[in-house]
N, C-alpha and C positions, 0 to 999 in steps of 0.2 A: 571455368576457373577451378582449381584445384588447391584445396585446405587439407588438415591434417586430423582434426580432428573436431569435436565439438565446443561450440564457442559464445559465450553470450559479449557482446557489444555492449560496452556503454557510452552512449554519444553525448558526453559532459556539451558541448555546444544547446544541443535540444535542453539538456536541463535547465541553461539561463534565457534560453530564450523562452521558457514556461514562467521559468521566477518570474524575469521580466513582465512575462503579459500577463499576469496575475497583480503585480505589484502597480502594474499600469491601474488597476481598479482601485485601489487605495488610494489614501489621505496619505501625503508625504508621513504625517507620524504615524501613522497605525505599523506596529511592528506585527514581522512575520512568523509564524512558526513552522517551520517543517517537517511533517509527519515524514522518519523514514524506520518507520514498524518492520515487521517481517523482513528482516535483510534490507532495507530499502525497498519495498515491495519487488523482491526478487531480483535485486540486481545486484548489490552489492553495499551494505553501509557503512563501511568504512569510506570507502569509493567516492560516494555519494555525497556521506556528512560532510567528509574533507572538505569535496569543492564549495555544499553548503553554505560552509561557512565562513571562506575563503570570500565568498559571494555577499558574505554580508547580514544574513537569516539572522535572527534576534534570539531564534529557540528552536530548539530540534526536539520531538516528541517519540518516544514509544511505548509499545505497549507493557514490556514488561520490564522490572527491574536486572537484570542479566543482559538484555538490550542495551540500555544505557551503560551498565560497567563494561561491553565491550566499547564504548564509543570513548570512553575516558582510557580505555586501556591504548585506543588509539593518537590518542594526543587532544582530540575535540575537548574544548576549554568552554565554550557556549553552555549558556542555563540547558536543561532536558527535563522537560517531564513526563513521569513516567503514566504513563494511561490507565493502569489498573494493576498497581501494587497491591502483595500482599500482606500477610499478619504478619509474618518473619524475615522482612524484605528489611525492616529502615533500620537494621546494623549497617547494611549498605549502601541502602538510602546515604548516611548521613555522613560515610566513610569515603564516599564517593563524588558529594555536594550533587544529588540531587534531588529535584522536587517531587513528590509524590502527589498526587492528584487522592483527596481524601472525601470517600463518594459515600462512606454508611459510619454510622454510628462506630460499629465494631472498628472498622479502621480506624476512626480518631481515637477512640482509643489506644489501641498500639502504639499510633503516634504520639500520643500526647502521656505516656507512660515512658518511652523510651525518651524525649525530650527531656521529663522529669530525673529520670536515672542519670541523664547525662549531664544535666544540669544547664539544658539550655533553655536559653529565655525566648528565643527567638530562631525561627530556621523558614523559609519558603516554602509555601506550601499554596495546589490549590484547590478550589474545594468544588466537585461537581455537583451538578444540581439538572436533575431528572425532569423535564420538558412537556416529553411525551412519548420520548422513544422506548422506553421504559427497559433502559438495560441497566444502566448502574445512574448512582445519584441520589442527593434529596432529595426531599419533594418540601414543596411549601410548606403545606403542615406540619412540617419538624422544623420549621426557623424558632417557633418559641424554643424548643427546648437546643437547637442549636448555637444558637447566637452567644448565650451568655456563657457557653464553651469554648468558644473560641477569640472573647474579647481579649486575653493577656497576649496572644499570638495569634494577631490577624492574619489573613490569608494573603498573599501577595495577588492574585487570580481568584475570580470566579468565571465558572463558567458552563456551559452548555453545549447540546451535540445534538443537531436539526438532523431529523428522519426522513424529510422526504423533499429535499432546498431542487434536486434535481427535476424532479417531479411538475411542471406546471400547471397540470391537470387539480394539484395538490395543494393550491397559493394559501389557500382559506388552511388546511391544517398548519400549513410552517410559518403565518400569520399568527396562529394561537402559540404555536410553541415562542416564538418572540416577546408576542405579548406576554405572556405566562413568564420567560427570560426578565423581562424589565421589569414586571411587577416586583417579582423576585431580589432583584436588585435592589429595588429600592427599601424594602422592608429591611434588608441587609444592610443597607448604608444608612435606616435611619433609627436601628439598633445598636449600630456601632459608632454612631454617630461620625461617619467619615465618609470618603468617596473610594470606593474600593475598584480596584481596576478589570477588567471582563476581557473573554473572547468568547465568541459564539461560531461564526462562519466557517464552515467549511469548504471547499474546494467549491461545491454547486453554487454555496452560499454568496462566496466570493461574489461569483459569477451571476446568480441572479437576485441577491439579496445585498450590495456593497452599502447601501444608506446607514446598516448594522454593522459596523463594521467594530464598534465599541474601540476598544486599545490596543487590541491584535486579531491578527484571524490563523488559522491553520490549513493550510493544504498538505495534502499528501498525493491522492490520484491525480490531481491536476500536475506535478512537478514532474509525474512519470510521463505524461503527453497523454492523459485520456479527462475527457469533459461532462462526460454524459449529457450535451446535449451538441444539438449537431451544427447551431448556427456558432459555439465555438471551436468546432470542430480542427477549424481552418488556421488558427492561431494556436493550440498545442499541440505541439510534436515529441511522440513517444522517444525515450530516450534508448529503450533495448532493440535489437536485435540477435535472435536465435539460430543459431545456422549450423548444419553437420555434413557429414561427408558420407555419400554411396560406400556401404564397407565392400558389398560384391551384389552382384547380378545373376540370377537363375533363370531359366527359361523355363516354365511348366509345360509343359502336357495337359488336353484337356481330362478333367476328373481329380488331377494333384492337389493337394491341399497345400496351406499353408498356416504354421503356427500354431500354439494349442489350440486342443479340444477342434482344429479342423475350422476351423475357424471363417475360411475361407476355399472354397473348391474351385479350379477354374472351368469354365465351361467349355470355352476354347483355346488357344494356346495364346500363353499370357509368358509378359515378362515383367520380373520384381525386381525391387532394387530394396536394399536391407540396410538401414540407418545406425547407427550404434549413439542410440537414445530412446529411451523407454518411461514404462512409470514410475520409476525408481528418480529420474531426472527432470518429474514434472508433469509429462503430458500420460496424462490418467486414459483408461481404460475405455473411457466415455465416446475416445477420438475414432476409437479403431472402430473395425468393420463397417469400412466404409461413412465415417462420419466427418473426421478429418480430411485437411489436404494440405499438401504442402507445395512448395515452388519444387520444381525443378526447371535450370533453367526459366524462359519465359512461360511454362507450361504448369498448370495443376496437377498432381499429382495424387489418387486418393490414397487413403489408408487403410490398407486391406487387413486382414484378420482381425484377432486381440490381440491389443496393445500387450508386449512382453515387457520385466522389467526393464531391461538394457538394449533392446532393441526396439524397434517397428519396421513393418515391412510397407511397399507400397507399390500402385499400379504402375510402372513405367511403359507400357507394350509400346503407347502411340509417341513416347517419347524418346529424341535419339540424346544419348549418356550415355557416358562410362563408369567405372568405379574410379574413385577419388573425386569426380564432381561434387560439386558446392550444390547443399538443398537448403531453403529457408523455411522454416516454420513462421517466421513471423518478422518483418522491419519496422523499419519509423517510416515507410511511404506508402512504397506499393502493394504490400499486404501485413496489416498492421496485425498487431495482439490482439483486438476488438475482434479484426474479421475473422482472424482462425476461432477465437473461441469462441462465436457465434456461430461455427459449424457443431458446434458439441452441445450447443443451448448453453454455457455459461458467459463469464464474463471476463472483462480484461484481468480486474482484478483478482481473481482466482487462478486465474494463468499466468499471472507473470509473478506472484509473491512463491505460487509450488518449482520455481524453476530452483533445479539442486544446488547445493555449493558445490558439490564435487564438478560442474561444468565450470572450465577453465573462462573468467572474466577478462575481455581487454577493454581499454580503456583509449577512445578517441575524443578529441577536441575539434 
C-alpha cells in the first residue's frame, strides 16, 4: 500500500467504545470527566474534545490553563478543569469560565484576591487534597486552617489522585490513600456543615476500585485504549495509529555506516530504508540503534542508527519493499503503542502524548 506521507489515525469508533466500557463500571449517576491533557495525550484535542463531548462527558480536564483556552477557542462549552493552574493564570481562568483546581495555600490566595477585585461572590472551583502521592494538594493538617477560607465560596469538587490504583501488588497503599480521601471528606463536610461533592478514581481506579466511585470519576489513559493491566486488556482499544512512508532505499556495502557519529556499520551487505520521521516528531533517541522496530509490511523491521531529527533509518535487507510503501510504528491491533514502546523500556503514555503537531491528524469513525 502506498501513502504520501506521515499520518497519525484517530479512530473516533475506539474512542466510544473505551467511554462505553468504562462507563459500563459506573452508577447510572456518577458523571464522567475526560482527561484530554497533552493534545489529547497525543492525538489531537480538539478532535478529541469535540467527539467527547458530543458523547456525552460531563467534564473535560487539563493540565494547564492555555489547554483549556484552546478547547473554548474551539467551540467546547462543557465545565474543564484545569489540573494545576497558576498564580497569573485566573485573568483567564475567569474570562474564559473555567475551573481551577486550588491545591496550596499560595493559589487560594490568588484566587480568592482576584474573586475579591472582581467582585464575585461565587465562581467554581475545586480544591485538591494530597493522599499520598505527594505531588500537589492539601494535606489534613491544613483543614483547620483551610476550611474557615473557604466557607463564603465553597468548592463545587473535592478531590484526589490515587498513586498506584494500577498496581495490585499495591491494594494496602491505594486502600490508605481512600481511606485517608474519606476521612478528609468528612471533616470537610462537617466544617462546612454540607455535603460537598468528590472524584477520586482514575482510569486504574475506575477499573479496580469502582465501589469509590464518589460523584464523578476521571479517565484519560483508559479513553486512549491503554489499561495497565492486562485482564482489561481485551475491552480497550487504542484509538491512534502512526504510520509513514519509505522516503528511499540504499544498499550498503559491508563496513558502510549509517547516520551520525556512525551509528551503525554494516557487517555484511545490508539494505535501509529511510522514514521521514524522527525525534523532532516524537520517537526519541532511545528507539534507535537497534531498539526499536517498526512494521513493514507483515514483517519487523529494526531501527538502525541514531534516531535523527527528521528521519530514522531501518533494516529492510530480509525484507522485500519499495519506496513509497506504508511502515507502522504503532496501531490499535496488531502492534500497539504499548508494544513499541516497550522496545525502548518506556511506556504508552510517553509515546503517544510526544507525537508532534506538525504530523498531519485524520480522522476515522
Amino acid at each position: 500500500m502506498s501513502i504520501n506521507e506521515t499520518t497519525v489515525e484517530i479512530k473516533l469508533k475506539n474512542l466510544k467504545s473505551n467511554l462505553d466500557f468504562l462507563k459500563s463500571k459506573l452508577n447510572v449517576k456518577t458523571k464522567f470527566m475526560a482527561v484530554v491533557k497533552a493534545f489529547s495525550y497525543g492525538s489531537d484535542s480538539a478532535i478529541v474534545s469535540k467527539e467527547l463531548e458530543r458523547l456525552g462527558v460531563d467534564y473535560l480536564a487539563v493540565a494547564y490553563t492555555q489547554e483549556g483556552i484552546e478547547l473554548r477557542k474551539v467551540g467546547i462549552k462543557i465545565p474543564i478543569l484545569i489540573l494545576h493552574p497558576q498564580e497569573n493564570d485566573f485573568d483567564d481562568i475567569l474570562s474564559n469560565n473555567l475551573e481551577p483546581s486550588i491545591y496550596s495555600f499560595r493559589i487560594l490566595s490568588f484566587f480568592t484576591k482576584k474573586l475579591n477585585k472582581e467582585n464575585i461572590k461565587a465562581y467554581p472551583y475545586h480544591i485538591k487534597f494530597n493522599t499520598g502521592l505527594n505531588r500537589l494538594g492539601f494535606l489534613k493538617k491544613d483543614l483547620q486552617k483551610l476550611t474557615p477560607l473557604i466557607k463564603q465560596n465553597l468548592p463545587k469538587y473535592i478531590f484526589s489522585h490515587l498513586g498506584a490504583s494500577e498496581d495490585l501488588d499495591e491494594k494496602n497503599y491505594t486502600k490508605k490513600q481512600i481511606e485517608e480521601f474519606i476521612s478528609i471528606s468528612e471533616i470537610v463536610e462537617k466544617d462546612l456543615n454540607r455535603s460537598i461533592k468528590k472524584h477520586l478514581l482514575n482510569t486504574s481506579g475506575i477499573l479496580n476500585y469502582s465501589d469509590f466511585q464518589f460523584n464523578m470519576v476521571r479517565s484519560g489513559i483508559g479513553l486512549y485504549g491503554f489499561g495497565n493491566d492486562i485482564k482489561f486488556k481485551a475491552n480497550l482499544k487504542p484509538i491512534l495509529t502512526l504510520k509513514t512512508v519509505i522516503s528511499q532505499i540504499h544498499e550498503l556495502k559491508p563496513g558502510s555506516s549509517v547516520g551520525y557519529n556512525k551509528g551503525f556499520i554494516a557487517e555484511t551487505p545490508t539494505v535501509i530504508a529511510t522514514l521521514p520521521i524522527g525525534h523532532a516528531d516524537g520517537i526519541g533517541r532511545q528507539y534507535g540503534n537497534g531498539n526499536g522496530e517498526v512494521l513493514v509490511g507483515d514483517k519487523m523491521a529494526k531501527i538502525i542508527g541514531n534516531v535523527c531529527m527528521d528521519m530514522i533509518m531501518v533494516n529492510v535487507t530480509e525484507i522485500n519493499c519499495e519506496e513509497g510503501d506504508e511502515v507502522i510504528f504503532f496501531d490499535d491491533n496488531s502492534y500497539t503503542a504499548e508494544e513499541f514502546s516497550k522496545k525502548a523500556n518506556t511506556i504508552s503514555y510517553e509515546l503517544i502524548s510526544s507525537i508532534s503537531r506538525r504530523i498531519k491528524r485524520n480522522v476515522s469513525r
